[in-house]
VODOVEX-840457 format. One record per residue (C-alpha): residue number from 1; residue in three letters; chain; x, y, z. Coordinates in steps of 0.05 Angstrom, whole numbers, plus 32768, in hexadecimal, padded with zeros to 4 digits. Last residue first. Example, Ala and Ser with C-alpha at 12.3 -4.5 7.8 and 13.67 -1.06 7.14 Angstrom:
% VODOVEX-840457
  num  residu  chaine     u     v     w
    2     SER       A  8111  7FEB  808F
    1     ALA       A  80F6  7FA6  809C
***
This chain:
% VODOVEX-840457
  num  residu  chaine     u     v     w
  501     UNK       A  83F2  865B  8805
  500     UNK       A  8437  8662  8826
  499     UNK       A  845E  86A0  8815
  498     UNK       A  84A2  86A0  8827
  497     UNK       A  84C9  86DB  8829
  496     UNK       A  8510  86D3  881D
  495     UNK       A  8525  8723  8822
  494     UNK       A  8548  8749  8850
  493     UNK       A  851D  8778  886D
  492     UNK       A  8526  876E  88B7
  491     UNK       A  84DC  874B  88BB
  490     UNK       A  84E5  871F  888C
  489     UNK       A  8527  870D  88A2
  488     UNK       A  850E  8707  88EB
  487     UNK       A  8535  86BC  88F0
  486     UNK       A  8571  86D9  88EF
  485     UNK       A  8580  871A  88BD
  484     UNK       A  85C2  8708  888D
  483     UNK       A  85BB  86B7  8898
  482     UNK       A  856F  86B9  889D
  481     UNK       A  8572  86D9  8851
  480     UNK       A  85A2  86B3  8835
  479     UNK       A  8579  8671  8841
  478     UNK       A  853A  8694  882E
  477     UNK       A  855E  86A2  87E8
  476     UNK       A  8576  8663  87DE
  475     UNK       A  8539  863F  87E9
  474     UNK       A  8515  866F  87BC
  473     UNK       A  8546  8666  8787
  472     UNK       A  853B  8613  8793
  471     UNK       A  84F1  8617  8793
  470     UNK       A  84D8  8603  8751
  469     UNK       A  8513  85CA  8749
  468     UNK       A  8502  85A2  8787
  467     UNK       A  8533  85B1  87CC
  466     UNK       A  8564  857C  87FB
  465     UNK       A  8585  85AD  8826
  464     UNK       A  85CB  8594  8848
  463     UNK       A  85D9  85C2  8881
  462     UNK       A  8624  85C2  8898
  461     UNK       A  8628  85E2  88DA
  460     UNK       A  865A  8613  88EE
  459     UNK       A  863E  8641  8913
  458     UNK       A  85FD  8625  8935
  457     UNK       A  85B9  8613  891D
  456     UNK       A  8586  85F8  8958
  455     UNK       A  855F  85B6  8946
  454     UNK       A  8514  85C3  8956
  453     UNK       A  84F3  85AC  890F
  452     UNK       A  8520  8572  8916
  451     UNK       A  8565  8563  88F7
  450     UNK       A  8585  852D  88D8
  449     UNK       A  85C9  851C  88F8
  448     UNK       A  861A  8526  88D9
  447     UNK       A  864E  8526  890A
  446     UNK       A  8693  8546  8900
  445     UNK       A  8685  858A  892C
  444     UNK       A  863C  8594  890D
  443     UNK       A  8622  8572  88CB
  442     UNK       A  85D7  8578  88C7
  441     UNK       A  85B7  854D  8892
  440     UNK       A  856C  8557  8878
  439     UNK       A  855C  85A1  886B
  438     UNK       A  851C  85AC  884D
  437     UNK       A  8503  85BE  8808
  436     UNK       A  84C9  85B4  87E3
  435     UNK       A  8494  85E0  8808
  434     UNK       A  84C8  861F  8811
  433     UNK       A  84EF  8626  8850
  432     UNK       A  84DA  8648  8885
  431     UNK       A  8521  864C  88AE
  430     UNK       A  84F9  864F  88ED
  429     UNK       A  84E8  8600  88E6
  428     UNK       A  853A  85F5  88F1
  427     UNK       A  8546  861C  892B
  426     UNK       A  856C  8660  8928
  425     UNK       A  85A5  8669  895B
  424     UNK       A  85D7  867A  8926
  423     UNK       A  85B8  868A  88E6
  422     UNK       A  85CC  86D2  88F8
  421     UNK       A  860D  86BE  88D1
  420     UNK       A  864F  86DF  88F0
  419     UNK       A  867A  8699  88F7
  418     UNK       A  8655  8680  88AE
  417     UNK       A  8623  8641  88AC
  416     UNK       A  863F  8616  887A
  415     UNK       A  8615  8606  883F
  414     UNK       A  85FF  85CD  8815
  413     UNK       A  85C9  85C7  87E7
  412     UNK       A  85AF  8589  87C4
  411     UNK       A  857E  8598  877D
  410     UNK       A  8542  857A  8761
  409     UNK       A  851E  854E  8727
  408     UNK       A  852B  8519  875A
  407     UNK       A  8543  84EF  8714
  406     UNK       A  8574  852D  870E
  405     UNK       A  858E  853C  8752
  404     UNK       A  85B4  857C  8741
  403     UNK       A  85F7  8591  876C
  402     UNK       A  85EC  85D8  8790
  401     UNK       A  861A  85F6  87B8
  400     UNK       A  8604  8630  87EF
  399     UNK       A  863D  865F  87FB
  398     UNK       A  8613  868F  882E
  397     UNK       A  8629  86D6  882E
  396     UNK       A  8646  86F0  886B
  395     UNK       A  8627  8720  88A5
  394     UNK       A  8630  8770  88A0
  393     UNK       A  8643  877B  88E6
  392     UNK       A  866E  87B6  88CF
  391     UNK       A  865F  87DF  8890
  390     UNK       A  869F  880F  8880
  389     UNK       A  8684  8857  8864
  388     UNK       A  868C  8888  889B
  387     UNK       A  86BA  88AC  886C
  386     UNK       A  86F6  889A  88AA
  385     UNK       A  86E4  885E  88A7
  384     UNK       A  86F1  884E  8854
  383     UNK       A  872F  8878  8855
  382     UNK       A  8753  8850  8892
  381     UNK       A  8736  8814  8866
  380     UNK       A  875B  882B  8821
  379     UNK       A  879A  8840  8846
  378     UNK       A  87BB  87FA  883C
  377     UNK       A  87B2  87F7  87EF
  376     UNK       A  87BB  8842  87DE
  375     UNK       A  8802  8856  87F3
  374     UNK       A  8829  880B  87E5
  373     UNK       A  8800  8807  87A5
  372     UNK       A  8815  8848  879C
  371     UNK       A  885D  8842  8795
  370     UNK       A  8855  87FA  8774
  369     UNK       A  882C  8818  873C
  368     UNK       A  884F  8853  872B
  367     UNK       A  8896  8826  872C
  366     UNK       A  8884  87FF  86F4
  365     UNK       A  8852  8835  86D3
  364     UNK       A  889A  885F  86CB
  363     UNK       A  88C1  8826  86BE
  362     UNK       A  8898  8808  867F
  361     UNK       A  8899  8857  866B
  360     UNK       A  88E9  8856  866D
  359     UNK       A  88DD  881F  8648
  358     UNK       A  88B3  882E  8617
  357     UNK       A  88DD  886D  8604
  356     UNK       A  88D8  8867  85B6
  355     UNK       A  88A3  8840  85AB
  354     UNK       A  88B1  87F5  858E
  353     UNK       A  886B  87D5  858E
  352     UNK       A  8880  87A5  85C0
  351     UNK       A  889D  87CE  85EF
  350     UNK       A  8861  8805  85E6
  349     UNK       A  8837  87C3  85F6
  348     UNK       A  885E  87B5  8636
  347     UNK       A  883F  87E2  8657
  346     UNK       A  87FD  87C8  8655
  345     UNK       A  8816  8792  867C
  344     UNK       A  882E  87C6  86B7
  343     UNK       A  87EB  87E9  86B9
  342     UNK       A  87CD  87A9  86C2
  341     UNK       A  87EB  878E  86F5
  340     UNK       A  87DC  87B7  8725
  339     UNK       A  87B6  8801  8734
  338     UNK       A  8786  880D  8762
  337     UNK       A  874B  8847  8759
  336     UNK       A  873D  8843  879F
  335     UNK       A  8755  8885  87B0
  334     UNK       A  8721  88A9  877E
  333     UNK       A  86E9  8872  8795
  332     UNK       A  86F4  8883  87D6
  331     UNK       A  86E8  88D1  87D0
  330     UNK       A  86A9  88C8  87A1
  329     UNK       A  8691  889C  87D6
  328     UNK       A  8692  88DB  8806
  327     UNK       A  8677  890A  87D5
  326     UNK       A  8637  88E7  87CA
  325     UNK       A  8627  88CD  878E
  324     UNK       A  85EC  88F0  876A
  323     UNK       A  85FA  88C6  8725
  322     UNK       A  8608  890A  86FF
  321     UNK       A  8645  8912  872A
  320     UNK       A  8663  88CB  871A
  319     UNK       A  8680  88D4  86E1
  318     UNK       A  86A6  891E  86ED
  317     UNK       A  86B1  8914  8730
  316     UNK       A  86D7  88D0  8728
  315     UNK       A  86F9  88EB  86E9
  314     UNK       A  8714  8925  8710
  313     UNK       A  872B  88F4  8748
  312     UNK       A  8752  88CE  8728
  311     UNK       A  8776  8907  86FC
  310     UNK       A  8789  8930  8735
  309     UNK       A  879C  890F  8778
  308     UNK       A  87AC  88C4  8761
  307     UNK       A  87C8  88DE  871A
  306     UNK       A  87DC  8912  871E
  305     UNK       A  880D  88F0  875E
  304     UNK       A  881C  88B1  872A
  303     UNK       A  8833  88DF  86F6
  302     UNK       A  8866  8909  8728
  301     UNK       A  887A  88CB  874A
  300     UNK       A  888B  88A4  8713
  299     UNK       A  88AE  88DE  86F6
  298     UNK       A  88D9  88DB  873C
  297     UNK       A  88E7  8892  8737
  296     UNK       A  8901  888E  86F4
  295     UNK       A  8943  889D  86F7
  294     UNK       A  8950  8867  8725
  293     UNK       A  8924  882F  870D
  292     UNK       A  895C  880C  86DF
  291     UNK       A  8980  87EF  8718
  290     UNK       A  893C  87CC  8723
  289     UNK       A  893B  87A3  86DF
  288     UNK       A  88EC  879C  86D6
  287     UNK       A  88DF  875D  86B1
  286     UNK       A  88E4  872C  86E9
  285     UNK       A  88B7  8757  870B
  284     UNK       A  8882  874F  86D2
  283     UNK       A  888E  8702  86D0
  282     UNK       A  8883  86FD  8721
  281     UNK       A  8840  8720  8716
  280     UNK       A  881C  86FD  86DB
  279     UNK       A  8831  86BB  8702
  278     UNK       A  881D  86CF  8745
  277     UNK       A  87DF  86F3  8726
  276     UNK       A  87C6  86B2  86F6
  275     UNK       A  87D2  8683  8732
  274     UNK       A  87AD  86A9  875F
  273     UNK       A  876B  86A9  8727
  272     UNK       A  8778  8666  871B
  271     UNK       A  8766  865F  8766
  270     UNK       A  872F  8685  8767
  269     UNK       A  870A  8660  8727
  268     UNK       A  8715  8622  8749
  267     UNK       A  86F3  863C  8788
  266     UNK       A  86BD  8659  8765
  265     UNK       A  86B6  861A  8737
  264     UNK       A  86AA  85F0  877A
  263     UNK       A  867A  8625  87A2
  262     UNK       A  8654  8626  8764
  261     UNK       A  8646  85D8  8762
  260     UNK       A  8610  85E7  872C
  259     UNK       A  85FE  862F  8711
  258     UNK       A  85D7  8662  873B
  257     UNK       A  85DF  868A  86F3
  256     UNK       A  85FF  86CA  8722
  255     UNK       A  8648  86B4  8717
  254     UNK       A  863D  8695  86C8
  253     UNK       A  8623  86E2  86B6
  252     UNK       A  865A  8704  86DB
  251     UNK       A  868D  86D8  86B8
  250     UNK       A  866F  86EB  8677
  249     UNK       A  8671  872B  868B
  248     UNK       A  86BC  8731  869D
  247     UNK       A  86CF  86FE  8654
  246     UNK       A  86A7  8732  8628
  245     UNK       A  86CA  8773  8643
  244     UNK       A  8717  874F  863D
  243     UNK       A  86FF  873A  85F8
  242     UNK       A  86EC  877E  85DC
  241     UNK       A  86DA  876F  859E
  240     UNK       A  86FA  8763  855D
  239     UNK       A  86D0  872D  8553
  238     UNK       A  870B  86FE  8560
  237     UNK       A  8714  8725  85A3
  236     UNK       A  86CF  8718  85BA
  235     UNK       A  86D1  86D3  85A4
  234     UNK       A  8710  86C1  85CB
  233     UNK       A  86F1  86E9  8610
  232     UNK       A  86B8  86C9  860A
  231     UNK       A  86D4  8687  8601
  230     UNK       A  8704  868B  863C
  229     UNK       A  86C7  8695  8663
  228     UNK       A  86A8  865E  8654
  227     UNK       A  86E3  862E  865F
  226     UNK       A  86E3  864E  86AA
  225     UNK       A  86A0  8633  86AA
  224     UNK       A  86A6  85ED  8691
  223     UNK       A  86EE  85E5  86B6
  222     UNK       A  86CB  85F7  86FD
  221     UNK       A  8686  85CB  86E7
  220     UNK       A  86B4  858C  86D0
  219     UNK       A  86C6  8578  8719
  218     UNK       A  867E  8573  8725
  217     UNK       A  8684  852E  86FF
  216     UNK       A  8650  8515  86CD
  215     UNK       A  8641  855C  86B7
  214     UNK       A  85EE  8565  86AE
  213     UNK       A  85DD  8595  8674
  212     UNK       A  85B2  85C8  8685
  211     UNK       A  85C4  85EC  86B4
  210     UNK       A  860C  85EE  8692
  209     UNK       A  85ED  85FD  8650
  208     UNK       A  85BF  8639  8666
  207     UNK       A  85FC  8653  8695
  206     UNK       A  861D  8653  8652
  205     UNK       A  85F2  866C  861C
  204     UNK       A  85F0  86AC  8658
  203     UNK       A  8637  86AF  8658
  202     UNK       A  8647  86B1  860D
  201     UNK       A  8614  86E0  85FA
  200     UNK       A  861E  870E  862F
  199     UNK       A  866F  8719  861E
  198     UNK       A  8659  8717  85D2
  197     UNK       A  862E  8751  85E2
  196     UNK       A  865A  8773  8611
  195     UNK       A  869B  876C  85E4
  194     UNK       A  8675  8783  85A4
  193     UNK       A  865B  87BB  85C0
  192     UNK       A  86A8  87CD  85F0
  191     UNK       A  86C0  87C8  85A7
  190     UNK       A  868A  87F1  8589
  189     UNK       A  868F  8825  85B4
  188     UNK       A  86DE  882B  85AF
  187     UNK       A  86E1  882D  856A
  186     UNK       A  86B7  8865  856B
  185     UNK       A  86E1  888A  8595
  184     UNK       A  871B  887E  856D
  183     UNK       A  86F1  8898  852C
  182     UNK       A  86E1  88CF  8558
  181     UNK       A  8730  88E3  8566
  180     UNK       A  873A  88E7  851E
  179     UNK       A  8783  88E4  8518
  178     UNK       A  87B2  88B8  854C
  177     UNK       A  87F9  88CF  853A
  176     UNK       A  8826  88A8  8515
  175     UNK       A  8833  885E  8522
  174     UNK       A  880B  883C  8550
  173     UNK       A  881B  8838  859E
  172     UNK       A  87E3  8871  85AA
  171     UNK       A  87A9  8841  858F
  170     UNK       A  87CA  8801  85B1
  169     UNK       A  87C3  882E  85EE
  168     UNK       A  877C  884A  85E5
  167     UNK       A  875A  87F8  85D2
  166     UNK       A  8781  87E6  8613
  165     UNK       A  8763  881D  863A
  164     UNK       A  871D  880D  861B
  163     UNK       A  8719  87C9  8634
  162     UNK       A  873A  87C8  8675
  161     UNK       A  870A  87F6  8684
  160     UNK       A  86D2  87CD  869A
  159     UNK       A  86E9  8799  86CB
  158     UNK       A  8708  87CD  86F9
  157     UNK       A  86CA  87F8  86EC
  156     UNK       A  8693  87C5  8701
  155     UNK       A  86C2  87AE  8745
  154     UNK       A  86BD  87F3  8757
  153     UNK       A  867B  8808  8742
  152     UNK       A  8660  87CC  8772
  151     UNK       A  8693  87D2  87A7
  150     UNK       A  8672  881A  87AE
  149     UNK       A  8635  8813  87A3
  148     UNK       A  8633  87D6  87D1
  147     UNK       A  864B  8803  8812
  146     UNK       A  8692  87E6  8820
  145     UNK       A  86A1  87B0  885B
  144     UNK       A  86F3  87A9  883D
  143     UNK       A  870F  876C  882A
  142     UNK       A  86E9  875E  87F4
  141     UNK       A  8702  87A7  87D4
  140     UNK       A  8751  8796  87E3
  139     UNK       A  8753  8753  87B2
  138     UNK       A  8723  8765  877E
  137     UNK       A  8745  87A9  8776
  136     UNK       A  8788  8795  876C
  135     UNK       A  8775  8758  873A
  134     UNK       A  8743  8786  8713
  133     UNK       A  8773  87BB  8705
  132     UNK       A  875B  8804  86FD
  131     UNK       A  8774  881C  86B2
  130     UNK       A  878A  8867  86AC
  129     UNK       A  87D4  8844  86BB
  128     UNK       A  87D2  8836  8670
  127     UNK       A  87B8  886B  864A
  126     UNK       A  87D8  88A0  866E
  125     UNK       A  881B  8883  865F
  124     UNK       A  8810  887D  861D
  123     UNK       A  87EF  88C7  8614
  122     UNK       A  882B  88DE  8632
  121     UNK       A  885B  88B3  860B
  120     UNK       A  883A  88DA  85C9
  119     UNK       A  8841  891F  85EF
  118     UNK       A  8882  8918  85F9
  117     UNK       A  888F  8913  8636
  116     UNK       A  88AB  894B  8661
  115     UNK       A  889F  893C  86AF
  114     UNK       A  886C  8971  86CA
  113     UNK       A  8853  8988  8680
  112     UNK       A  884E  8944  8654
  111     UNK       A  883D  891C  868E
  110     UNK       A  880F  8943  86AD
  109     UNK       A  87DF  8950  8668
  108     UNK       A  87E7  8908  8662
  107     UNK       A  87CE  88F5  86A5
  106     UNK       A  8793  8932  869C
  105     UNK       A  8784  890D  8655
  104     UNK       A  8782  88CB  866C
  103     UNK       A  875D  88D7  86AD
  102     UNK       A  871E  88F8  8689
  101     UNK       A  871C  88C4  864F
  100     UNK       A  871D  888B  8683
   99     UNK       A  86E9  88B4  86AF
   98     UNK       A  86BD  88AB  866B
   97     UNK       A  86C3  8867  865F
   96     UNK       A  86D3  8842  86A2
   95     UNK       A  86B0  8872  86D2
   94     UNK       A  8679  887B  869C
   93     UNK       A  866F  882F  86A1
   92     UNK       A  866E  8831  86EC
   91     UNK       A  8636  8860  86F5
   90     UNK       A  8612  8836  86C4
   89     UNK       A  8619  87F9  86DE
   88     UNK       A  8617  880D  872B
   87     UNK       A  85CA  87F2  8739
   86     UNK       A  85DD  87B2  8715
   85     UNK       A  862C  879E  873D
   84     UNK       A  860E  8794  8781
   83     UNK       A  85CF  8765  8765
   82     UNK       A  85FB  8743  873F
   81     UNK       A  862D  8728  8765
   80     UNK       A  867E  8726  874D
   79     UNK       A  86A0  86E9  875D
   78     UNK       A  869A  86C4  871B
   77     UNK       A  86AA  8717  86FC
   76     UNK       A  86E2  8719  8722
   75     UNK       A  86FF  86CB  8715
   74     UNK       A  86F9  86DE  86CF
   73     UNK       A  871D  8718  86C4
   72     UNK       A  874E  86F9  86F1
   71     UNK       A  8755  86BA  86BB
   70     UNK       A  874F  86F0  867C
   69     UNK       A  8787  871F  869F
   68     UNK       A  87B4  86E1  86A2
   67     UNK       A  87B1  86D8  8658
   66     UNK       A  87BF  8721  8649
   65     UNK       A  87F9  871F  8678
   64     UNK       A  8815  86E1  865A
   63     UNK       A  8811  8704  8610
   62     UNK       A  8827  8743  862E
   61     UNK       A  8878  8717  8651
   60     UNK       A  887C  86F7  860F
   59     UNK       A  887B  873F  85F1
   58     UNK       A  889E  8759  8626
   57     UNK       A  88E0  8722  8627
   56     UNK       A  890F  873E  864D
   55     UNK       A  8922  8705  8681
   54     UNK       A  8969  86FC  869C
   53     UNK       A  895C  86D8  86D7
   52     UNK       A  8991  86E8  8712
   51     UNK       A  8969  86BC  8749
   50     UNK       A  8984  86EB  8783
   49     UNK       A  8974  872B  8761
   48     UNK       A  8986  8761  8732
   47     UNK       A  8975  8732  86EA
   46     UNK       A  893B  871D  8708
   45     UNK       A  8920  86E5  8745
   44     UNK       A  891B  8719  877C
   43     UNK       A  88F7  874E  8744
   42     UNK       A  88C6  8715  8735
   41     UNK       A  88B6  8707  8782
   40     UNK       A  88AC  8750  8798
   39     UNK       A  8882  8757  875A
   38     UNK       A  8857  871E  8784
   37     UNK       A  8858  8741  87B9
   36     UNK       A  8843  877F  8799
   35     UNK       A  8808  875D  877C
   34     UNK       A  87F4  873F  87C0
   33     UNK       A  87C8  8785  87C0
   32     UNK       A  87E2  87A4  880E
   31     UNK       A  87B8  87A1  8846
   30     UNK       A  87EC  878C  8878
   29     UNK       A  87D1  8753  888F
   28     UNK       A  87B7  872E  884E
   27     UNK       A  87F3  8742  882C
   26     UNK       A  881B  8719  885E
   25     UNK       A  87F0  86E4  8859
   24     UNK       A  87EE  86E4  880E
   23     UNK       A  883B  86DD  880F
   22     UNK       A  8836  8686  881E
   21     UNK       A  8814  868A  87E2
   20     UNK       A  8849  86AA  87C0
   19     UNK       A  887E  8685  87E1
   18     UNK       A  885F  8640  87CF
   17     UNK       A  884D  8660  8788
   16     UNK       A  8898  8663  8780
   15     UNK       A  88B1  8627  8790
   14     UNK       A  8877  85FE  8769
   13     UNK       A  889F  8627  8733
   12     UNK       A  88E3  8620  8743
   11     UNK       A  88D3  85D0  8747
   10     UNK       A  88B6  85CD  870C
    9     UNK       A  88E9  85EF  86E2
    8     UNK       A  891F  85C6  8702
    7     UNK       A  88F9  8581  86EE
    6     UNK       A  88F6  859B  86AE
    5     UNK       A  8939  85A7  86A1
    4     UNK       A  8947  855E  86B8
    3     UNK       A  8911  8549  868D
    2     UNK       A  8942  856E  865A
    1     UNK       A  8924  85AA  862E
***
């Protein structure tokens, strides 16, 4: 390759992510996953389109996939909060092992009867768009004022059963028929075991390290972290693990650590995380050849309606029943169950592994997942309301950063006072602080002054907090608790009690 050659590349590239990001408003508006834009952009530039790029390459096309899938991966489980995600753990974990099972076989079962697959291509295909995709649902659920439960068993099942729907499809891509369906089963287990424990491992060492271990530049705490999580997934998958499972709860480990400059490294983390769906995106539309799609539109159709109206949510009812969940979540979480990217990459490992029909199934899932992406995306809100199950008025989270003063054996938050915080109106000496921190700096409209005991908070402020070690977490938490219930937190429930002796 020429400089000049180069210089072309580059510039159809930064071209590209321009649009794309230019695309996320529109996305943004209409509701819809920014995946479909993005598959909008691929199929533009392909064989079909104005860019005419020949591009057939699936196995180049999976490995690029799988790598983007560890960056989203990732960013969800960074951006994922703990105490949302723990009381739907094990709800979510049947969802993604059990209601996985469930929704493969009924799929199948409708494949092979309604359209006439074989039953080895049904199994394939039920395998793969069985899988929720993290990308999809990340981007639609934080949008969208849900109940915790529900977010929480969500988000916990889109991360979740990646893992055993790509152990199930490389199982049915093998040659010969898949014997000894409890020997697959127990395959499974110990994957996903091996996966979570490694997954654990890895991102609890971590957060130790990075607390521990004072970075000369904050810059380094985004690449540090995201470095992490790459490692989990690589030693999961080395062990013969599930690496996809390790690298998710690593990340969820690292985003609930309280780690330095958070607000930085959650940032960074976001924007690889765009760059790894634009790019994982536009490659899988160039892959698709559209003039192809024709006879494969109304099997699409067929599969994806058992799918969304039979197979969904039978293995919603199913796995969450025994939990007590009330009917009416039940109902969202059976529309919500997005597909995206996912699906799609899986795809592409019957085209790798040289099935006979993979891409007729590759087309199938292709056009599945962009006909009901368009169906699900924008109706998930109009669904949410009309269960009675949107929370308005709910006030934002605090992004409080935290940069370590070492020889002050303490640590310097900043935060921004949000547009709907209850903070708003609340003087300085009614935050209650802990003994060891105070706030010292007050930035408001450009001009920075140190506050007094009387100083009134507004929207918008920057508040720099100066706090020792022992108190920091309780800091924190007081802070986030005026901010979600005014200065009658204590009162209201939420939390951040101080208790002065």
């Amino acid at each position: 390759m020429t400089v000049h050659h180069l210089n072309q590349l580059l510039f159809a590239c930064s071209l590209v992510l321009l649009v794309a990001v230019a695309a996320v408003r529109i996305s943004s508006r209409s509701g819809l996953p920014s995946l479909l834009v993005y598959l909008g952009i691929g199929v533009l530039m392909g064989s079909d389109g104005v860019g005419n790029i020949h591009f057939d390459n699936a196995e180049m096309t999976q490995v690029i996939g799988y790598a983007a899938l560890v960056v989203i991966l990732a960013e969800g489980g960074l951006g994922t909060k703990w105490k949302e995600v723990r009381p739907a753990l094990p709800s979510a974990s049947v969802l993604a092992t059990v209601g996985v099972a469930v929704s493969v076989g009924a799929t199948a079962a409708g494949a092979h009867y309604l359209v006439g697959l074989e039953w080895r291509q049904a199994f394939i295909i039920g395998a793969v768009v069985s899988s929720t995709d993290a990308a999809a649902v990340f981007s639609v659920l934080r949008k969208i004022p849900l109940p915790s439960r529900v977010t929480g068993t969500l988000e916990a099942e889109s991360g979740f059963n990646d893992a055993p729907v790509v152990i199930l499809v490389v199982a049915f891509c093998q040659a010969g028929p898949v014997e000894h369906w409890y020997i697959l089963l127990a395959e499974i287990v110990l994957e996903l075991a091996i996966g979570a424990a490694l997954g654990l491992a890895v991102g609890f060492l971590g957060s130790w390290g990075l607390k521990h271990v004072a970075l000369p530049a904050s810059g380094l705490y985004p690449i540090a972290v995201m470095a992490i999580a790459v490692t989990a997934y690589a030693a999961g998958a080395l062990a013969h693990g599930s690496g996809f499972l390790a690298v998710y709860l690593a990340s969820m480990v690292l985003g609930n650590a309280k780690l330095p400059h958070w607000p930085a490294t959650r940032g960074f983390a976001e924007g690889l995380g765009w760059i790894a769906q634009i790019g994982m995106f536009v490659l899988l539309g160039l892959l698709v050849t559209p003039h192809e799609l024709g006879d494969d539109v109304v099997p699409a159709l067929i599969i994806g309606l058992v799918l969304t109206m039979a197979a969904r949510p039978l293995s919603v009812v199913l796995s969450l029943t025994p939990f007590r969940v009330p009917w009416q979540e039940q109902a969202l979480m059976s529309w919500a169950g997005l597909r995206g990217a996912v699906p799609i990459i899986l795809a592409t490992i019957p085209m790798v592994s040289g099935v006979e029909g993979s891409r007729r199934l590759f087309n199938i899932v292709f056009v599945l997942v962009v006909v009901y992406t368009l169906v699900q995306g924008p109706t998930l809100p109009w669904l949410a309301r009309k269960l009675r199950l949107g929370e308005e008025g709910a006030a934002s989270d605090l992004g409080i950063e935290s940069a370590p003063l070492e020889r002050l054996r303490g640590h310097l938050l900043s935060l921004t006072i949000p547009d709907d915080s209850r903070m708003h109106g609340v003087e300085v000496g009614e935050l209650r602080l802990p003994p060891g921190a105070a706030v010292t700096l007050v930035v408001r409209d450009g001009k920075s002054f140190v506050p007094s005991p009387t100083t009134v908070l507004r929207h918008g402020d920057e508040l720099l907090v100066v706090s020792t070690d022992p108190v920091r977490d309780q800091a924190e938490r007081r802070l986030r608790a005026v901010t979600q219930g005014g200065k009658l937190a204590d009162w209201l429930g939420t939390g951040g009690r101080v208790h002065r002796h």
